[in-house]
C-alpha positions in Angstrom: 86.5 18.5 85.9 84.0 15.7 84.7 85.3 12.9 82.8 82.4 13.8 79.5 83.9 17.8 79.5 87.1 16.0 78.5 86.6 13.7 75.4 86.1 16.9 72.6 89.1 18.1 73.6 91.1 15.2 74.1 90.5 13.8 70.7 91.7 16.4 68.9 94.5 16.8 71.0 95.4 13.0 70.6 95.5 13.5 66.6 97.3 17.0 66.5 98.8 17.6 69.7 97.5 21.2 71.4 98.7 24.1 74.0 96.7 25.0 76.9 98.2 28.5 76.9 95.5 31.2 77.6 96.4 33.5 74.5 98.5 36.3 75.7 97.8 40.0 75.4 99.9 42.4 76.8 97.5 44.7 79.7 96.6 48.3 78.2 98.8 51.1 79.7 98.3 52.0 83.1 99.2 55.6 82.4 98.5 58.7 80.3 98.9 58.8 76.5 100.9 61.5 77.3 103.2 63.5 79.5 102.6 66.1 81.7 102.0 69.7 79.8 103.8 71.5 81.8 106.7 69.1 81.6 106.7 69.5 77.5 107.4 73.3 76.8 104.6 72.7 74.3 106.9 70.5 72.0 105.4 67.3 71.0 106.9 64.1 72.0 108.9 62.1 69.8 110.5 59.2 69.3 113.9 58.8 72.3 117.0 58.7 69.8 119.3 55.5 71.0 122.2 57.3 72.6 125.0 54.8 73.3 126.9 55.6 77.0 129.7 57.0 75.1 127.7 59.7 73.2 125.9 60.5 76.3 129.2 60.9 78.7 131.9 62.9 77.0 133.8 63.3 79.6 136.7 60.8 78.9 137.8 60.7 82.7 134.2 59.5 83.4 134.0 57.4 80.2 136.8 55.2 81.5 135.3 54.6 85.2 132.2 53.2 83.3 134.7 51.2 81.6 136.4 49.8 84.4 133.0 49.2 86.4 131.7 47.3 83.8 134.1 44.8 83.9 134.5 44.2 87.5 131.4 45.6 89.6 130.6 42.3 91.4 126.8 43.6 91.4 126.7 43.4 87.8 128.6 40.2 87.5 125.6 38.3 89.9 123.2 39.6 87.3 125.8 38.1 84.6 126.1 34.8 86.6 122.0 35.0 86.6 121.7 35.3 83.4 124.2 32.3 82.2 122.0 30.4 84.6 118.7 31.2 83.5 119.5 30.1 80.1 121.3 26.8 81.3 118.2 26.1 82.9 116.0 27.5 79.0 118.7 24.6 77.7 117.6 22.1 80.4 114.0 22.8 79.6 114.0 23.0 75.8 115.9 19.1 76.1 113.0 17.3 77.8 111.0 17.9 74.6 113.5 15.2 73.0 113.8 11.2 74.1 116.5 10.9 76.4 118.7 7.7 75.4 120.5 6.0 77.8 123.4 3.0 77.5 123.3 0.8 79.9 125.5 -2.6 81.3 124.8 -5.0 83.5 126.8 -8.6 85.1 125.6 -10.2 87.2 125.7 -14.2 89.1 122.8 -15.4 90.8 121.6 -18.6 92.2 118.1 -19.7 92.6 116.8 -22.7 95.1 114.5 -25.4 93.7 111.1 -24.7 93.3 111.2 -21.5 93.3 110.5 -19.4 90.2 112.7 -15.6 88.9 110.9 -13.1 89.5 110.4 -10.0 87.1 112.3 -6.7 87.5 111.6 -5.1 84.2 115.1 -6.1 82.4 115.6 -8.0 79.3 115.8 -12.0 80.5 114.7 -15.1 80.4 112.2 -16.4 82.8 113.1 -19.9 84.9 111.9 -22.5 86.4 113.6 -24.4 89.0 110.7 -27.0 90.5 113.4 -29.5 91.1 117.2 -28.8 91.5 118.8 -25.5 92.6 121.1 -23.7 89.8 123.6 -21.0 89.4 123.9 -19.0 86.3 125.4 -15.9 85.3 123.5 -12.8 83.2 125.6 -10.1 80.8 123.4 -7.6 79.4 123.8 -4.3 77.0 121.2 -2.6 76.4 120.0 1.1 74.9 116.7 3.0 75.3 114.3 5.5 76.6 112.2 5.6 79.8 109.0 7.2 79.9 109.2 9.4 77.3 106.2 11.8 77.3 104.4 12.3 74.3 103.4 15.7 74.8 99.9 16.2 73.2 98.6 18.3 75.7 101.2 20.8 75.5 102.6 20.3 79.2 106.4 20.6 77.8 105.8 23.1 75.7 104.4 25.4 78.5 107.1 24.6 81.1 109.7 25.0 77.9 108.3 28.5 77.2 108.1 29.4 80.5 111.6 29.0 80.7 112.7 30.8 77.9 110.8 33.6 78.8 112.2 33.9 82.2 115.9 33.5 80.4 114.8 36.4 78.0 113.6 38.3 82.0 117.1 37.6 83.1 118.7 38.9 80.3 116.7 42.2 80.5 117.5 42.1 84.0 121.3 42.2 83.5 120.6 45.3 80.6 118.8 46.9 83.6 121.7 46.5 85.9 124.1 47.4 83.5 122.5 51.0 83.1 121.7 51.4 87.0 125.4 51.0 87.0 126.4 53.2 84.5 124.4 56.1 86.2 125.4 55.0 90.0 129.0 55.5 88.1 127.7 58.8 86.7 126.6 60.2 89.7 129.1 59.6 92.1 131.6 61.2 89.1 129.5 63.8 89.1 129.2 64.1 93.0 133.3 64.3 93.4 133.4 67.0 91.2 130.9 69.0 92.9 132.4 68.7 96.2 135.5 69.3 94.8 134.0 72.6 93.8 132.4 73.3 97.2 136.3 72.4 98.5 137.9 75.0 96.5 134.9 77.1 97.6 135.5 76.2 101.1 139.1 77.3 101.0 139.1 80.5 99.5 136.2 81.7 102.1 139.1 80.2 104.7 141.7 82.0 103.3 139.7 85.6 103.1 138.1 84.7 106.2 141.9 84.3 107.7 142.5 87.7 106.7 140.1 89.5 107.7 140.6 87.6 112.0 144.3 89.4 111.4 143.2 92.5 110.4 140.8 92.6 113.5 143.2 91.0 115.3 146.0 93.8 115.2 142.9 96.7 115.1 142.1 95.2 118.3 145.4 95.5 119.6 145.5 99.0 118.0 142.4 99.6 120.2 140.5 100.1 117.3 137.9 97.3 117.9 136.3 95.9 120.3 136.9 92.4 121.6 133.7 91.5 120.4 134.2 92.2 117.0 137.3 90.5 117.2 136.6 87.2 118.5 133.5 87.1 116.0 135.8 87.4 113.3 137.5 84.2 114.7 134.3 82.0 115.2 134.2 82.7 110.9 137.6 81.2 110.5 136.3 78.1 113.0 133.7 77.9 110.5 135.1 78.3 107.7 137.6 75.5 108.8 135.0 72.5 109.7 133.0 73.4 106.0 136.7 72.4 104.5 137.4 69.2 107.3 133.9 68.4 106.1 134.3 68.8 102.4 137.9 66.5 102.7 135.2 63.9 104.3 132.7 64.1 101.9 135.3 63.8 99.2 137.3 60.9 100.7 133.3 59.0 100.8 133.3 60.2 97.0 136.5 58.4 96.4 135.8 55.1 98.4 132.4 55.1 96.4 133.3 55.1 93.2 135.9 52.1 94.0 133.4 50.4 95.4 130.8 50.6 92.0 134.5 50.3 89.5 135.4 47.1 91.8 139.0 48.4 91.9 140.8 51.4 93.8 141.0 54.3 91.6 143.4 53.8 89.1 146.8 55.9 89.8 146.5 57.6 86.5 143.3 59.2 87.7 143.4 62.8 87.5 141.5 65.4 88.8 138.2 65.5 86.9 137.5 68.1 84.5 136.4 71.2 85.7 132.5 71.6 87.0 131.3 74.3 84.8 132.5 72.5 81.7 130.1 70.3 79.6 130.0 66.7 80.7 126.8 65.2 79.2 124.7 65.2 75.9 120.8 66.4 76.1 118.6 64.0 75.6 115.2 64.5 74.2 111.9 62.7 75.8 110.2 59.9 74.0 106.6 59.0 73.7 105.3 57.2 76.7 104.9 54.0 74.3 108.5 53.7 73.5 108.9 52.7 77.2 107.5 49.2 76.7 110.2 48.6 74.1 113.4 50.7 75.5 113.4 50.3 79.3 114.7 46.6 79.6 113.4 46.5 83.6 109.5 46.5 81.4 110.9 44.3 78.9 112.0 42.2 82.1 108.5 41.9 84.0 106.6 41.4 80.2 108.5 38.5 80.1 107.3 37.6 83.5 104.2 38.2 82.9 104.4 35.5 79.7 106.1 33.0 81.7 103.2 33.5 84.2 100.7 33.1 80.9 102.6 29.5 80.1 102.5 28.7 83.5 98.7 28.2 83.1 98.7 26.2 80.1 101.3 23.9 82.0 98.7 23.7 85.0 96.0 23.0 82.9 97.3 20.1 80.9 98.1 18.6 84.3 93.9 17.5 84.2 95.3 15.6 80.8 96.5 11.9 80.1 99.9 11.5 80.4 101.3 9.4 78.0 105.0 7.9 78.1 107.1 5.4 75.7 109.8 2.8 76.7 111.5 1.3 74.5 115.0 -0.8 74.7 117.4 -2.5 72.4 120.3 -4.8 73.5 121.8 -8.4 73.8 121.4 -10.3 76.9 123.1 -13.8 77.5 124.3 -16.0 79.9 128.2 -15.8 79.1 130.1 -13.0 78.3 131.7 -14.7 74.9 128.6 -15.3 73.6 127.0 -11.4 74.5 127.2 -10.4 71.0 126.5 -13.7 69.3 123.9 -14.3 66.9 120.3 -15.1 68.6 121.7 -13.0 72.0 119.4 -10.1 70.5 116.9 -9.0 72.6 114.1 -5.6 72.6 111.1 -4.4 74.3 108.3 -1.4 73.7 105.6 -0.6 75.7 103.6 2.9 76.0 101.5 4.0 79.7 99.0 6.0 80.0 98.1 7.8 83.2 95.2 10.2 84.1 94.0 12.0 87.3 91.4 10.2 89.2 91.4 11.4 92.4 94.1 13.5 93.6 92.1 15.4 96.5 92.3 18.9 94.6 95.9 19.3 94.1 95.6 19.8 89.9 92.2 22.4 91.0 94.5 24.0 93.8 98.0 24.0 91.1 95.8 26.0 88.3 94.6 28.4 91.1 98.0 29.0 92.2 99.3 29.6 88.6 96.5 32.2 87.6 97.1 34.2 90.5 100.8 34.0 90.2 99.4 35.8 86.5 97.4 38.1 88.2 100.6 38.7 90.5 102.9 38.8 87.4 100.3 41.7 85.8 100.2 43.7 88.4 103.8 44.1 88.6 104.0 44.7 85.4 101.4 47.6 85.3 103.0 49.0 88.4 106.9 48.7 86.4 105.5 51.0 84.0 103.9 53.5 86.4 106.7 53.5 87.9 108.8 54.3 84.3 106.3 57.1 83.8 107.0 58.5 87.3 110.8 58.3 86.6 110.6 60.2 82.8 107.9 63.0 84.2 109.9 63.7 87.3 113.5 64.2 85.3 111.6 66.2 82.6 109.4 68.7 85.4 112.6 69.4 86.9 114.6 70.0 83.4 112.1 72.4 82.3 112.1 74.5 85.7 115.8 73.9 86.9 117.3 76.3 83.9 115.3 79.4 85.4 116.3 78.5 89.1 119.9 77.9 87.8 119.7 81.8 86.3 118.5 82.9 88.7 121.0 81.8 91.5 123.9 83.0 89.0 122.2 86.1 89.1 121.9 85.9 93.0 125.7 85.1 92.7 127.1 87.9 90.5 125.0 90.6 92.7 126.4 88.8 96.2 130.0 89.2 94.4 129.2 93.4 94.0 128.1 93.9 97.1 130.9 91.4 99.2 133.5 93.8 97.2 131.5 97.2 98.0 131.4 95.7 101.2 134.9 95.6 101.9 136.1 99.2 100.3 133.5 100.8 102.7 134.8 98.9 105.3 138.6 99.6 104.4 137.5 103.7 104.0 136.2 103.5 107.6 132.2 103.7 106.2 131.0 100.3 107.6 131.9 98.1 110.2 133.2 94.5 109.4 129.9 93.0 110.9 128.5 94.2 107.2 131.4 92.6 105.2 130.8 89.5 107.2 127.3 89.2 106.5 128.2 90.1 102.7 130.5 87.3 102.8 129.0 85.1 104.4 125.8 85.9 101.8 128.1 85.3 98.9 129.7 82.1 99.8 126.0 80.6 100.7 124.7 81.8 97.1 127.8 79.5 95.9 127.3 76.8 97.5 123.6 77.1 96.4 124.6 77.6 92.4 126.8 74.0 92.9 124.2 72.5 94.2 121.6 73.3 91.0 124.4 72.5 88.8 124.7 69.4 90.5 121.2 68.2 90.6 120.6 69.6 87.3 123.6 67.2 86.0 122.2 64.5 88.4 118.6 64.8 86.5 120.4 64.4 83.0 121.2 61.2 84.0 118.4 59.8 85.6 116.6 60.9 82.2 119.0 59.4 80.5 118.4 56.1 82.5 114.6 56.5 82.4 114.0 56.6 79.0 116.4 53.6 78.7 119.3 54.8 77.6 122.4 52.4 76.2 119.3 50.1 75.4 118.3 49.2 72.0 115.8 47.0 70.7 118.8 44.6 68.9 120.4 44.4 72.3 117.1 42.6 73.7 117.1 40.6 70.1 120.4 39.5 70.4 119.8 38.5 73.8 116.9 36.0 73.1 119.3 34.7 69.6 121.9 34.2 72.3 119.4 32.1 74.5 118.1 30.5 71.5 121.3 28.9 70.8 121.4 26.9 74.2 118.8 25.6 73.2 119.0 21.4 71.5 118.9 22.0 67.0 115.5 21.6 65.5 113.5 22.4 68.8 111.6 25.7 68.0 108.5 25.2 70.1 107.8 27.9 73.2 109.4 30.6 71.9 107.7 33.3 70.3 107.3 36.5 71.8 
C-alpha cells in the first residue's frame, strides 16, 4: 500500500475514529424459493409453528428420558462448557477496548561506583551523578497507570471485539443445535426399543405357533402319517423362529445400553415398558417456508455468525496497514526512604503517547488480509452449503411423509389378507385339504408382512422427528435473543461497540 493512498483516510479516521469492516450482507439463498411439488400435496407453505419438545413428544415415558439426557449427556455438556468459554473469551475481548490500570510497588538498594552515571529503565527516579565518590542509596516507589493503551481509530479492537462476540453468539447456536440433535437421538432410540419390542412379541408368538405345529408333525410322523421330510422341515421353522427372538433380545439389550448412553445414566428403575407401538407418540408438524430456515435452524444461525466473524476479521486485517497509536501514563510517589514515600514533594508522574506504522514488514500485513478474506470466502461457503444441506433434510422428511401413509395402507392391507389366508390355511390343513408345506408358507408370509408393517411405522415415526428437527424444532427466535443478552452481559458496562447483528 503506498504511503499517499493512506493520508484521506487516515485523517478522518484520526478526527472520528473509523471501522475497516467490509459491510456485511448475508449471501442470497443457495436453494429453491420453494419446496419440491410433489412433496406439498398442493398446500402452500407456511410459516413452521414453534412446537416446544413437550408438545411435540407426548409420550410421558419418553418426555422424561429427554429430561434426564438433558441434564447429564456429557456430549451436550462439552457444547455447554464451549459455550461458557466462548463468551469468557467475548468478555476478554470486549475489556481491551478499556485502559487497563495497574498498581504497582517497588524497593529497592543500590550502589553506584564513582564516575559512573544511572542509567534509565523507564521508572519514576531521579537521575545521578557520581563523577567522584561511590554511594549507596535506597528507592521506594508506588505508582498507578496504563501501558500502551491503544487508541483505536482504525477500528482494530472493534473488529477483533466483534469477532468475538459473534463467534460467542456461534457457540451459543451451536449448543441449541446440540441440544435438539440430542433430543431426537433420544427420540429415536425410544422409538427404536419400542419397535423391537414389537418385532419381540412378534417373534414369540411365530415361536410359539411354530412350536405347535413341529409337535403336531412330530407325533403324525410317528403315526406314519408324514414323512420325515415334512417333519424335520417343520423343525428347521422352530430353529428359526428361535434365532429371530435370540436376535430381537440382542437388538433390544443394544436399545437399552443406547439410550443410557445419550441419558448419561442407566435407565432409571422406575422405567416401564414403553407405551404400546400403535399408540400416538408424536404431534404433526407442518412444513415452513424455506426462508424461515435462516431464522429457526440454530446450526444456520451458527455458521451466519461465522460468516460475520469472518466479515470482522477483515476489517481487523486491514487496520493492521494503520498507525498504531498507544498511551502511557503513570501516577505515584517515589523517594528515597520509606517514611518520607508519602510526604509532600515525593509526588511524581509521567505521559507519553507512541506511534507506530508498518514500514517494511516483507508482506506479512498483504499475506494476513489474504488469509482473512479467504477464511470469508471459506466461512460463505459453509454457510451456503449449511443451508443446502437444511433444505435437503426438510424435502427428504416431507417426500417421504407424503408417500409413507399409502405404503403404510397398503402393507396393513397386505397384513389383514396374510392373516385370512394363514387361518384358511390351517382349517384346510386340519380337514386333510392341504399339506402343512402351505400353512408354512402362509405363515411364514404373514409374519414377514409384520415385520414389514413395524418397520413403516417405525420409519414413519423416525421421519416425524427428523422433520421435527429440520425445520428447527424446540428453537425460537427469543432463545437465540436471549442467548446474545446472556453474552452481552459478560461483557465490561458501557462498551456497546461490535455488536450488532
Amino acid at each position: 500500500m503506498k504511503p499517499w493512498m493512506l493520508i484521506t483516510p487516515l485523517a478522518g479516521c484520526l478526527l472520528v475514529g473509523c471501522t475497516m469492516e467490509p459491510t456485511y450482507q448475508r449471501p442470497g439463498m443457495p436453494v429453491p424459493n420453494d419446496y419440491p411439488t410433489h412433496t406439498t400435496n398442493g398446500e402452500a407453505a407456511t410459516q413452521a409453528p414453534d412446537l416446544d419438545w413437550h408438545d411435540f413428544f407426548r409420550d410421558p415415558a419418553l418426555q422424561r428420558l429427554i429430561d434426564i439426557a438433558l441434564a447429564n449427556n456429557r456430549d451436550l455438556q462439552v457444547a455447554a462448557a464451549n459455550m461458557t468459554e466462548a463468551r469468557a473469551s467475548y468478555g476478554v475481548a470486549r475489556a481491551s477496548l478499556f485502559p487497563e490500570i495497574d498498581l504497582q510497588g517497588y524497593a529497592g538498594r543500590q550502589r553506584l561506583p564513582g564516575m559512573t552515571q544511572q542509567p534509565g529503565n523507564g521508572t519514576l527516579g531521579p537521575i545521578q551523578n557520581n563523577r567522584s565518590n561511590a554511594s549507596t542509596f535506597n528507592t521506594f516507589q508506588v505508582q498507578a497507570g496504563m501501558t500502551n493503551y491503544e487508541l483505536d481509530f482504525f477500528g482494530r479492537q472493534r473488529a477483533s471485539v466483534h469477532e468475538a462476540g459473534k463467534l460467542a453468539e456461534a457457540s451459543a447456536a451451536d449448543y441449541q443445535a446440540a441440544r435438539i440433535a440430542l433430543i431426537g437421538e433420544v427420540a429415536n432410540a425410544y422409538l427404536a426399543l419400542n419397535a423391537d419390542r414389537a418385532l419381540l412379541l412378534l417373534a414369540q408368538q411365530t415361536l410359539a405357533a411354530q412350536q405347535q405345529h413341529a409337535q403336531v408333525m412330530q407325533k403324525a410322523f410317528r403315526d406314519g402319517g408324514v414323512a420325515e421330510f415334512d417333519m424335520r422341515r417343520s423343525q428347521t421353522q422352530v430353529n428359526t423362529a428361535q434365532v429371530d427372538v435370540e436376535d430381537m433380545h440382542t437388538r433390544i439389550a443394544k436399545d437399552i445400553n443406547g439410550l443410557a448412553v445419550l441419558i448419561g445414566q442407566p435407565l432409571p428403575s422406575s422405567y416401564a415398558e414403553p407405551s404400546l407401538w400403535q399408540a400416538p407418540l408424536l404431534t404433526d408438524v407442518p412444513a415452513g417456508l424455506p426462508s424461515s430456515l435462516l431464522d429457526r435452524r440454530p446450526d444456520i444461525i451458527a455458521a451466519e455468525d461465522r460468516l460475520r466473524a469472518a466479515n470482522a476479521d477483515i476489517g481487523r486485517a486491514r487496520a493492521a496497514f494503520f498507525p498504531n497509536i498507544a498511551l502511557t501514563a503513570t501516577l505515584g510517589v517515589l523517594s528515597s526512604g520509606l517514611s518520607n514515600l508519602f510526604t509532600a514533594g515525593s509526588l511524581a508522574w509521567n505521559a507519553g503517547a507512541a506511534a507506530a506504522m508498518p514500514l517494511l514488514d516483507w508482506g506479512r500485513n498483504e499475506h494476513g488480509l489474504e488469509a482473512s478474506k479467504a477464511r470469508n470466502t471459506g466461512a460463505t461457503a459453509a454457510y451456503e452449503g449449511t443451508v443446502q444441506q437444511a433444505f435437503r433434510e426438510v424435502a427428504d422428511a416431507l417426500a417421504v411423509r407424503d408417500h409413507i401413509m399409502p405404503e403404510l395402507k397398503a402393507q396393513q392391507e397386505l397384513v389383514d389378507q396374510s392373516q385370512h389366508v394363514y387361518s384358511i390355511s390351517q382349517v384346510r390343513f386340519q380337514e386333510g385339504m392341504d399339506d402343512y408345506i402351505a400353512t408354512q408358507d402362509a405363515q411364514r408370509s404373514l409374519y414377514a408382512a409384520q415385520q414389514k408393517l413395524v418397520s413403516l411405522q417405525l420409519d414413519q415415526a423416525v421421519n416425524q422427528v427428523n422433520l421435527y428437527k429440520a425445520l428447527g424444532g424446540g428453537w425460537q427466535q427469543g432463545h437465540a435473543q436471549g442467548q446474545a443478552a446472556g453474552i452481552a452481559k459478560a461483557a465490561p458496562r458501557g462498551a456497546t461497540a461490535g455488536f450488532p447483528r
